[in-house]
C-alpha positions in Angstrom: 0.0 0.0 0.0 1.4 3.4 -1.1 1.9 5.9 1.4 -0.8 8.8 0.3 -2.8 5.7 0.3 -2.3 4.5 4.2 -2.4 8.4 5.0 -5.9 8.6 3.5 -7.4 5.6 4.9 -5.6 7.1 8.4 -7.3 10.3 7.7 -10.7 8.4 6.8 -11.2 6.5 9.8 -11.9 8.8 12.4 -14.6 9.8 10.3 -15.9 6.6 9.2 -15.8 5.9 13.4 -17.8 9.3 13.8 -20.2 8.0 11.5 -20.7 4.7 12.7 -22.0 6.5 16.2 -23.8 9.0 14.5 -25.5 6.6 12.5 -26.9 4.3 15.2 -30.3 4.4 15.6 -29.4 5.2 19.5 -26.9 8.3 18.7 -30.1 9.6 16.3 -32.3 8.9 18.9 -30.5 10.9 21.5 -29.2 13.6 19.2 -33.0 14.3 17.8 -34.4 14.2 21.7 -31.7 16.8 23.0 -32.2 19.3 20.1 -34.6 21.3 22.1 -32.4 22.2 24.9 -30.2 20.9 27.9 -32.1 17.3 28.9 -31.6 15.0 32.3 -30.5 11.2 31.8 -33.9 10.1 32.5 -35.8 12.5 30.1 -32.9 10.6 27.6 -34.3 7.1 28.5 -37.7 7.9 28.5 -37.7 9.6 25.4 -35.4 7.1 23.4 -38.1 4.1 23.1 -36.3 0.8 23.6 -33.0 1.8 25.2 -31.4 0.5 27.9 -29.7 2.2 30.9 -26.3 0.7 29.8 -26.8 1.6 26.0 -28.1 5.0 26.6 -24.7 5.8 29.1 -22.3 3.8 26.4 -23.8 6.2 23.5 -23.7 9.6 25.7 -20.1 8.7 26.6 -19.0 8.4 22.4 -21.5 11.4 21.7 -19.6 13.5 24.3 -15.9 12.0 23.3 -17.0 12.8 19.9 -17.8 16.6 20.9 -21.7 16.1 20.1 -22.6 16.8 23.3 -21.6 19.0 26.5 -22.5 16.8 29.6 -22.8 19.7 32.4 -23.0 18.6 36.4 -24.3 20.3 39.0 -23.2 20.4 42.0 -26.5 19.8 43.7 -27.5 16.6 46.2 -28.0 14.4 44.5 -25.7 15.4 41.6 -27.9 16.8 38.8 -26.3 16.2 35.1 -27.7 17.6 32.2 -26.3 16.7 28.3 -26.9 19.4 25.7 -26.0 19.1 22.0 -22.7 21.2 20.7 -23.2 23.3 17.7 -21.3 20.9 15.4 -24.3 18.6 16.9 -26.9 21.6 16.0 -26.0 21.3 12.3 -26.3 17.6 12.0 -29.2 17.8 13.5 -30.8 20.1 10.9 -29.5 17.9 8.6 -31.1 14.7 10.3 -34.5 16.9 10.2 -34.6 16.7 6.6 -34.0 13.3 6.4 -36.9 12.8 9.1 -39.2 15.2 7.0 -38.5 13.0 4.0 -38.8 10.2 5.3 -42.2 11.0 7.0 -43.4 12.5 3.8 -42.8 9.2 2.1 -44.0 7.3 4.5 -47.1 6.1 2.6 -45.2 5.6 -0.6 -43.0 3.6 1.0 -45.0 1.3 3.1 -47.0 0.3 -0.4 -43.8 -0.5 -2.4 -42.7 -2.7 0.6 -46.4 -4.4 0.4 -45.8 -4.6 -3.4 -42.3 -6.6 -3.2 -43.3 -8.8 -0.4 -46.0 -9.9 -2.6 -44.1 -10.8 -5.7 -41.2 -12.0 -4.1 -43.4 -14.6 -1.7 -41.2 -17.9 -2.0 
């Protein structure tokens, strides 16, 4: 392997890792339900259908490494900690809004093709 090729592929893969957290349906998940504002760990969980305590900490954690989100505790008793979206996170969230628009304007069209498929392809 050449060496503009291994310094590529070096440059590529932080990205490509950046990506792969990003595109999780968890990261999305947390990323589209902290867009409105500073949010507590349990609005996260409640809002994020189907995660689990552990999942929900393991994606803050790489959001927050990946400078996606600002977790902020308070010095309070019991400690309160609120996570808050970075403007880097700001813009791919408008981004991820038009891909939820999309998606929910297509909605219909979609769920018939799938219908359509299934049916001809019925083994």
């Amino acid at each position: 392997m050449s060496d503009e090729v291994s310094a590529q592929l070096a440059e590529a893969c932080p990205i490509v890792e950046v990506l792969d957290h990003v595109a999780g349906k968890w990261s999305i998940g947390i990323i589209v339900a902290a867009a409105n504002g500073p949010v507590r760990f349990t609005e996260l969980e409640r809002a994020v259908e189907g995660i689990s305590r552990r999942m929900l900490t393991l994606n803050l954690r790489k959001l927050e490494r990946d400078g996606l989100l600002v977790r902020t505790v308070y010095p309070t008793v019991p400690p309160r900690v609120e996570y808050e979206l970075t403007d880097m996170a700001r813009e791919l969230y408008e981004s991820l809004r038009g891909l939820l628009d999309r998606a929910q304007k297509h909605r219909g069209s979609i769920a018939a093709s799938r219908i359509a498929y299934d049916s001809g392809n019925a083994a």
